[in-house]
Wavefront OBJ file of the C-alpha trace (Angstrom):
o trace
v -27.503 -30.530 2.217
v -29.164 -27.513 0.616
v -25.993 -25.547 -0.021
v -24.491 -26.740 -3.808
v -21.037 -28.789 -3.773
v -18.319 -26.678 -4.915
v -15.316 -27.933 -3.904
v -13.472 -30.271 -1.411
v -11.915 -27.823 0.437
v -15.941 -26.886 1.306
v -16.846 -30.887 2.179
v -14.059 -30.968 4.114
v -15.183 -27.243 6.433
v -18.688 -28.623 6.741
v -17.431 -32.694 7.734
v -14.811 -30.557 10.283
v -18.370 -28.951 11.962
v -20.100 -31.550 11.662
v -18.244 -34.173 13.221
v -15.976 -33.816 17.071
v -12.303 -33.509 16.354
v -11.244 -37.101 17.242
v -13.256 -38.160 14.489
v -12.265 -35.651 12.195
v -8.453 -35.469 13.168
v -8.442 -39.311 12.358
v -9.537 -38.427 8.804
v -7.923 -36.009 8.468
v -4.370 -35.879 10.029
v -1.001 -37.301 8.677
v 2.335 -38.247 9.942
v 4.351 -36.232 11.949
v 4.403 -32.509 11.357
v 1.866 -33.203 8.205
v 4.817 -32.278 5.609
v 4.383 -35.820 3.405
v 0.517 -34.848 3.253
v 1.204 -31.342 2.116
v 4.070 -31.870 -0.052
v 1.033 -34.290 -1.690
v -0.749 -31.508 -2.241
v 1.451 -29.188 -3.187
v 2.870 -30.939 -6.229
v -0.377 -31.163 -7.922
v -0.519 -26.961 -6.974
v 2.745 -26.650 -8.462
v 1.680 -28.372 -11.882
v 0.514 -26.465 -14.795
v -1.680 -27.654 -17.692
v -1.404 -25.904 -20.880
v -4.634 -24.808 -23.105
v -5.236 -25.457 -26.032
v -7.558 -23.687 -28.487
v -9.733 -24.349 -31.562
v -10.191 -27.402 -30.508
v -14.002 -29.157 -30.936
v -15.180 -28.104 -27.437
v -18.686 -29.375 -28.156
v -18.773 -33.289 -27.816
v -18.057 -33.712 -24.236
v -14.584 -35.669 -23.871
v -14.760 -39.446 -23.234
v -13.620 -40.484 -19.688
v -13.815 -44.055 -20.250
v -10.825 -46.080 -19.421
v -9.565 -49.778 -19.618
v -7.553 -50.713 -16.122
v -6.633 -54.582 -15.168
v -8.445 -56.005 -17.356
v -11.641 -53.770 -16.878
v -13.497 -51.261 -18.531
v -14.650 -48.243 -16.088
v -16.445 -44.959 -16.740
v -14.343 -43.012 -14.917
v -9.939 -42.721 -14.729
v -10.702 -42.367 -10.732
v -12.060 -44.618 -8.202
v -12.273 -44.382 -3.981
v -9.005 -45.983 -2.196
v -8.891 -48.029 0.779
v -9.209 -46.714 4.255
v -9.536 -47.570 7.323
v -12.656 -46.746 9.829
v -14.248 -44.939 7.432
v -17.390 -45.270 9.446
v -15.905 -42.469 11.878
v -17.345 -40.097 9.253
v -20.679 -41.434 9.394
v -22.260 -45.366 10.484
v -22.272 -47.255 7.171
v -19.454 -45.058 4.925
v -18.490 -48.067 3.451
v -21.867 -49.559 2.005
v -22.420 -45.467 0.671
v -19.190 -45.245 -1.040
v -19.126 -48.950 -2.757
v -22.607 -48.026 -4.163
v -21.964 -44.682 -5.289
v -18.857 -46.232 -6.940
v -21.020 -49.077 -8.768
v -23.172 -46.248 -9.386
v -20.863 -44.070 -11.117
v -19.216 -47.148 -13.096
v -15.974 -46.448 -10.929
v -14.444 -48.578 -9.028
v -13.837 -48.616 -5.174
v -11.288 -51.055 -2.758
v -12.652 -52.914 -0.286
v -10.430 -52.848 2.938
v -9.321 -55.353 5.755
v -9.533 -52.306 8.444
v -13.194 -50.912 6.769
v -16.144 -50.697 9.352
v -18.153 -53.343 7.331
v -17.464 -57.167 6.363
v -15.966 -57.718 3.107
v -19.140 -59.744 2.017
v -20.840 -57.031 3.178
v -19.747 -54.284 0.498
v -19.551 -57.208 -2.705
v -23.448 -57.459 -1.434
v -24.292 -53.918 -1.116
v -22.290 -53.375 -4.657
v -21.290 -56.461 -6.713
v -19.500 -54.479 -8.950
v -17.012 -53.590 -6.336
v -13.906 -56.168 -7.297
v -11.019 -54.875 -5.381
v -10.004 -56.057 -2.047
v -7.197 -54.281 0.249
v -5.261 -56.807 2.091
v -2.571 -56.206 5.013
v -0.113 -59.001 5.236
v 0.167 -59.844 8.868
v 1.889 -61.427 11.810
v -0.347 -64.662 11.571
v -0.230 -66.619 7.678
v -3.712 -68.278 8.931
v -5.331 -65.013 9.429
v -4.141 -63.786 5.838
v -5.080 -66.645 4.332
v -8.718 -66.885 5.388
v -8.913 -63.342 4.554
v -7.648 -63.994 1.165
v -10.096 -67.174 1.172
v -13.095 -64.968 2.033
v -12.485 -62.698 -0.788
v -12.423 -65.080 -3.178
v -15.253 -66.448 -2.253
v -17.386 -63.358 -1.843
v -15.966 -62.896 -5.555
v -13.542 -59.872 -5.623
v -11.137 -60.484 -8.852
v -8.498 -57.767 -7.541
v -6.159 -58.181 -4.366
v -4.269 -55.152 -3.568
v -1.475 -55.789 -1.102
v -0.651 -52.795 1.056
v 2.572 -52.687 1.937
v 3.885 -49.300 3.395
v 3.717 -50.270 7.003
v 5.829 -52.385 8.729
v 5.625 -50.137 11.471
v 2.401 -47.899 12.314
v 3.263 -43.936 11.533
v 3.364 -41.626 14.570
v 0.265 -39.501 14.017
v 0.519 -36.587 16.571
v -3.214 -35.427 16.276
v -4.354 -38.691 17.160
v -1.843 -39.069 19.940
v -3.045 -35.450 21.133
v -6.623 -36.100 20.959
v -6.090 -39.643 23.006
v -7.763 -41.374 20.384
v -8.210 -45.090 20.722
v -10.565 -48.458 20.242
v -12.551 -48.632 22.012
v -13.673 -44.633 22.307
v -12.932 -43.584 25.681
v -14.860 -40.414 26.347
v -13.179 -38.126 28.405
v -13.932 -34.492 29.279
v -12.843 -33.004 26.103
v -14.117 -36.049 23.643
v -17.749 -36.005 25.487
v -17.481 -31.926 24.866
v -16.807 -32.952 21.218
v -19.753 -35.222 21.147
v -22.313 -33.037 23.130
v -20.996 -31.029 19.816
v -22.226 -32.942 17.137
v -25.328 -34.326 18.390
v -26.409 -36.313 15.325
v -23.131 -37.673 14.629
v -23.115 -38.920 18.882
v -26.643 -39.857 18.433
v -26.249 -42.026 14.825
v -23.095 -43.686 15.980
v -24.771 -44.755 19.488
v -27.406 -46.264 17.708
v -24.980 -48.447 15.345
v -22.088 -48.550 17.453
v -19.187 -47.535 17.806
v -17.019 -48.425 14.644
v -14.705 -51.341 14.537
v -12.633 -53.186 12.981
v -15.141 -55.906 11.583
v -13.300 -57.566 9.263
v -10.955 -58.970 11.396
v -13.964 -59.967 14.515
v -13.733 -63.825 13.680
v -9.915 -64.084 14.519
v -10.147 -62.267 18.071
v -11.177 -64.375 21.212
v -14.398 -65.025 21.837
v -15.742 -61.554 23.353
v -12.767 -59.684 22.684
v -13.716 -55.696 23.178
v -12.781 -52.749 20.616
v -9.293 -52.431 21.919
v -8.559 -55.917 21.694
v -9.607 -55.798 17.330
v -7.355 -52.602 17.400
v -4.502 -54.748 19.091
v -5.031 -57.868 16.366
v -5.063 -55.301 13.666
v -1.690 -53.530 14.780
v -0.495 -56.925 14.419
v -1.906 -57.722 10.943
v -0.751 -54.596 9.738
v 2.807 -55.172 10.667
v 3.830 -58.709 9.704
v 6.227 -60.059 8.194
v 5.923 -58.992 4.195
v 8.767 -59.417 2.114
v 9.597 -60.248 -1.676
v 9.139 -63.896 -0.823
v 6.283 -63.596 1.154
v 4.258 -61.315 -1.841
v 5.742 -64.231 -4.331
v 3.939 -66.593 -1.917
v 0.856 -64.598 -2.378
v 0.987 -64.615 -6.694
v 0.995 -68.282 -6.342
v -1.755 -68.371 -4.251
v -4.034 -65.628 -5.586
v -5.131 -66.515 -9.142
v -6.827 -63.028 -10.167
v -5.214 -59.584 -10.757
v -2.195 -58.568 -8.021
v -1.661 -55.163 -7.055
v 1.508 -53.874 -4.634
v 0.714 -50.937 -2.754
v 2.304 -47.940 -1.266
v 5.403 -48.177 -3.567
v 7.998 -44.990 -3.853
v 10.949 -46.324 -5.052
v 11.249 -47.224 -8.859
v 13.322 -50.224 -7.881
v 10.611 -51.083 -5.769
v 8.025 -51.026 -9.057
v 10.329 -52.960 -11.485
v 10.953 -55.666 -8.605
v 7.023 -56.025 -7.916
v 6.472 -56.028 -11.659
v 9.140 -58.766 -12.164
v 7.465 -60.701 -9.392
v 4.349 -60.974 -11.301
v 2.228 -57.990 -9.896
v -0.287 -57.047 -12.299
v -0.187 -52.955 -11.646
v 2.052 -50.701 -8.615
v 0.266 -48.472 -7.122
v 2.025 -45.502 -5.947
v 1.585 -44.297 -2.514
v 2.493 -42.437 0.476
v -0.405 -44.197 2.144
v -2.334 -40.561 3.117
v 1.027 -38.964 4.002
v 0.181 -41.077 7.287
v 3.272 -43.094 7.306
v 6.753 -41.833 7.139
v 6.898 -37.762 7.125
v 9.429 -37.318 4.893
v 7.972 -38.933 2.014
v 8.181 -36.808 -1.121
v 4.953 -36.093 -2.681
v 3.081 -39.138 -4.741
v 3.410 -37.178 -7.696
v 6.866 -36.672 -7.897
v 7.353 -40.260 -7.268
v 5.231 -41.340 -9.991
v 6.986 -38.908 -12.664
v 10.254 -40.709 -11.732
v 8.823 -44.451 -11.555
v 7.023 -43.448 -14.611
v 9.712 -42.873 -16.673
v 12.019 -45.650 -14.781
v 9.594 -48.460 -16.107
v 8.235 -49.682 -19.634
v 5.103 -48.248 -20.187
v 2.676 -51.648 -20.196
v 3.325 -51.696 -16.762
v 0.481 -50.341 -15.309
v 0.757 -47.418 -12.771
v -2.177 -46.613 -10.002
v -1.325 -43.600 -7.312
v -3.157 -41.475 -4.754
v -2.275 -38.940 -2.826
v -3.328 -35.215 -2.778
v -6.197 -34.660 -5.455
v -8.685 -32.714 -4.774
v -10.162 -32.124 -8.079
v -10.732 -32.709 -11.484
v -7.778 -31.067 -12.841
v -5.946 -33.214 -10.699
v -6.624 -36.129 -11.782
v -5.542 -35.388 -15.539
v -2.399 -33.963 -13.694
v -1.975 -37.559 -12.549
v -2.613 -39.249 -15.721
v -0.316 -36.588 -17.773
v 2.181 -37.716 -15.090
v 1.897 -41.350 -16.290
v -0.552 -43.504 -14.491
v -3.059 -45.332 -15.519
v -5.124 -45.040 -12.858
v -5.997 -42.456 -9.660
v -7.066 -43.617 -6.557
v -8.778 -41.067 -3.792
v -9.591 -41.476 -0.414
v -9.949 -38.529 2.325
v -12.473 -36.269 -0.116
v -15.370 -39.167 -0.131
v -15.058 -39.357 3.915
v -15.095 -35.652 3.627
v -18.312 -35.909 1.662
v -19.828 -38.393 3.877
v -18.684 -36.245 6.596
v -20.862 -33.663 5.206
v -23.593 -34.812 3.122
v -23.859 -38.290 4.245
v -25.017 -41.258 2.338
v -25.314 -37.739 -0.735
v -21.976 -37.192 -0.643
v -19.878 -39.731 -2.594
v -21.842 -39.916 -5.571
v -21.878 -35.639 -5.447
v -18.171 -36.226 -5.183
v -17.855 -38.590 -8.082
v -20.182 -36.113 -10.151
v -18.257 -33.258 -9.285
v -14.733 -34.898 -10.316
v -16.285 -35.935 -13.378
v -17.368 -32.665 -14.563
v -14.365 -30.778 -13.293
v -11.814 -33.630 -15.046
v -14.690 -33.660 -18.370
v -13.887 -29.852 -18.168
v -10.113 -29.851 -17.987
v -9.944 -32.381 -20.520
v -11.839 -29.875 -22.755
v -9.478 -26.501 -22.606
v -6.244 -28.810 -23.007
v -7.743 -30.077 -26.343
v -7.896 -33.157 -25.178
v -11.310 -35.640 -26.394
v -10.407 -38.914 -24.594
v -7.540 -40.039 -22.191
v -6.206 -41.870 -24.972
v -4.529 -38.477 -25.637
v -3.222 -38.411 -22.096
v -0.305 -39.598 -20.434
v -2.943 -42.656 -19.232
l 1 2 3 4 5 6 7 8 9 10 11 12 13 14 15 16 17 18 19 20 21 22 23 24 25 26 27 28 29 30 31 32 33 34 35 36 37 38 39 40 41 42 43 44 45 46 47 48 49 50 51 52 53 54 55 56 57 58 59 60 61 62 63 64 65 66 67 68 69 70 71 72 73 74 75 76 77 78 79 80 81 82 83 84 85 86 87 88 89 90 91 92 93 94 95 96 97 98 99 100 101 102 103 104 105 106 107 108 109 110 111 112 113 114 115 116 117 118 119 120 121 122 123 124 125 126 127 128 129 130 131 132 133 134 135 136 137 138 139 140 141 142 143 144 145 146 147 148 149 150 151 152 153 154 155 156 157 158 159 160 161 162 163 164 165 166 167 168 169 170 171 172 173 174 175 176 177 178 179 180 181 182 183 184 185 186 187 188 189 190 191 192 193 194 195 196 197 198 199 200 201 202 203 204 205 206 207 208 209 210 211 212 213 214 215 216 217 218 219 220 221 222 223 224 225 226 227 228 229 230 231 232 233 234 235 236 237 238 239 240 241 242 243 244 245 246 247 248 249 250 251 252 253 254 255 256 257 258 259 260 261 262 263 264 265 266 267 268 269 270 271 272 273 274 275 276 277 278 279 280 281 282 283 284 285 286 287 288 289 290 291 292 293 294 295 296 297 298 299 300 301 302 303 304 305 306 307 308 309 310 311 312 313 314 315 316 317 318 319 320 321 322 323 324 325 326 327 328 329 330 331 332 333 334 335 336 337 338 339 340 341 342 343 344 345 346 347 348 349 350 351 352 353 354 355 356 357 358 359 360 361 362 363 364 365 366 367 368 369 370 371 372 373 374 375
């Protein structure tokens, strides 16, 4: 792209143009009426940072920080999603490399559009693996298998969805797997001729990861139909006990809310929570991630270690996050937004961007390093 990046709210017009509205909509939609998505948002609007002055400006603040065990260049890293590859064939590879690139880190997930081993080969750096806890134990457990042995360190259970969230736009734009072009969907895609044109020539993108447990030939829609099921299992407190005996490296419970929730994960040997709303695509009334981690933050002893996503959209966001206690921010619709747009530029634009915008906020609030945070 010729034009400069100046903001998500820009990658996320030009991915909207540049890709048809199922696609998009996918990406981009939430729950319901979109309220736990916006509140999201909102919060961070709603929070102030105050400046500070006389303060050495020059030396360019240090956003270095230690997380599980791990030293990383940057606070933020790029969450889990699923299909990223709607944005553009091959999202996943781009994003794990522009995350090794940027000494950030980036989570693998069970519903990406390439293999596990895939992404740990494309970016051995990339340590974190997303795993849903599903209706078969076999199928979990050769996932878990498979990423040890690929060599990811970091399992992150997700575990906001017992039941899928009713996503209207999706619903509305009869969006399924496999795609089946109607009228308005092939109008979409005579649209966005590369987009139609690069995605014919990889194919359509599924859910790979999960391709060696469906039958023998199984189609698009019959993936889609295993991963409904391995979404929605059976995950309880004994179950994700189950899982810290069998999982020897650094545990992570995802898509917490509750700060009873956090103590009990922490108490059954979870190495982090990670706070989440899971993309405000889950339940609608959700408050906003932010709010959530202010009250878990102060509910908990502070060596517990706190990850959350959720609404940032820039720099001054993420310090937000950190002032609000966590250790760690997690972001996922702005890098499909920058694939969206720029493509196999976009995450590591993205990542530079944050940097500068988080180096910058860091700067007027007096602060040098996050060690004078909230982190």
């Amino acid at each position: 792209m010729s034009r400069p990046l100046i903001s998500v709210e820009d990658l996320r017009r030009r991915a909207k143009a540049r890709m048809p509205r199922f696609a998009f909509d996918y990406i981009d939609g939430g729950a319901g009426r979109e309220m736990a998505l916006q509140r999201s948002e909102a919060a961070f609007r709603e929070t102030c940072l105050t400046p500070r002055v006389l303060v050495n400006s020059v030396t360019p603040a240090d956003l270095g920080t230690r997380f599980l065990g791990r030293d990383w260049a940057l606070p933020f890293g790029i969450a889990p999603m699923g299909l990223p590859g709607l944005a553009w064939p091959g999202a996943d590879l781009m994003m794990a490399r522009a995350a090794e690139a940027a000494g950030a880190p980036m989570v693998a997930a069970t519903p990406g559009t390439a293999r596990l081993e895939a992404v740990r080969h494309a970016a051995p750096t990339v340590s974190m693996f997303q795993l849903y806890v599903g209706a078969s134990p076999e199928i979990t457990e050769d996932l878990i298998a498979r990423a040890e042995r690929a060599g990811y360190d970091t399992l992150i259970v997700t575990a906001d969805v017992p039941r899928p969230g009713k996503r209207l736009r999706d619903l509305r734009n009869g969006f399924s797997l496999p795609l089946r072009p109607g009228p308005r969907m092939l109008a979409e895609l005579a649209r966005c001729p590369a987009w139609s044109l690069a995605t014919a020539r990889h194919g359509s993108p599924s859910l790979i990861n999960l391709a060696d447990y469906a039958e023998p030939g199984a189609s698009a829609s019959g993936l889609a139909a295993l991963m409904a099921r391995q979404s929605s299992g059976r995950l309880d407190w004994q179950v994700f006990a189950e899982i810290r005996k069998r999982w020897s490296g650094k545990l992570v419970l995802k898509g917490v809310m509750a700060a009873e929730d956090a103590l009990r994960a922490h108490e059954a040997g979870a190495d982090a929570v990670w706070i989440s709303s899971h993309g405000g695509r889950q339940l609608d009334a959700a408050p906003a991630t932010l709010t959530a981690l202010r009250q878990i933050r102060a509910a908990l002893p502070s060596d517990i270690p706190l990850a959350m996503d959720g609404g940032v959209r820039n720099g001054e966001d993420i310090l937000k996050a950190l002032e609000a206690g966590a250790d760690f921010v997690f972001i996922g619709r702005p890098f499909l937004y920058a694939i969206g747009a720029m493509r196999a530029a976009g995450p590591a634009a993205l990542f530079e961007m944050f940097a500068a915008e988080l180096e910058a906020a860091m700067a007027l609030t007096g602060r040098r390093s996050l060690a004078l945070t909230g982190a």
